[in-house]
C-alpha positions, 0 to 999 in steps of 0.5 A: 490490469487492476492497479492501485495505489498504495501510501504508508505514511508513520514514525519510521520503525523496522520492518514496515516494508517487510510486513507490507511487501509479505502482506501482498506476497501472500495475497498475490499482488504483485508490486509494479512500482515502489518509492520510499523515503524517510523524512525527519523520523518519518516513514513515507512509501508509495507503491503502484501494485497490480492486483489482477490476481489476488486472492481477495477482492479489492476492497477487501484488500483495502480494508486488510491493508488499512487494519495491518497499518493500525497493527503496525502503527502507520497508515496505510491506503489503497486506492485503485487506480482511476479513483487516485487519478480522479482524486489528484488531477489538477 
């Protein structure tokens, strides 16, 4: 299995879920895991993503991700899996 992390962090606007969760419908990437929350205005989501079938390979995902938050006005990241881990262990 190909996992990776996703986060999207912005001003909290309508639709971001739904942009993101149909960017990844129609690439074949299914969501294994998601947790999102809004703080003081502020638009935070964290996805675990299986990416073994997308139709696209993964840094192609990550560079499309990245260019649908601009268009949405967030940010957003995709990391794989073991590059997350490496980042955050203590």
């Amino acid at each position: 299995m190909e996992k990776g992390i996703i986060t999207v962090v912005g001003k909290d606007a309508v639709g971001i879920i739904a942009k993101v969760c149909t960017y990844l419908a129609e690439h074949n990437v299914n969501i294994l895991d998601i947790s999102q929350t809004i703080l003081d205005g502020y638009f935070n989501m964290m996805m675990i993503v299986d990416a073994t079938n997308a139709s696209e390979p993964f840094n192609t995902l990550t560079e499309e991700m990245k260019s649908l938050g601009e268009d949405i006005g967030v940010r957003i990241k995709l990391q794989h899996e073991n590059i997350f881990d490496k980042m955050h262990r203590l």
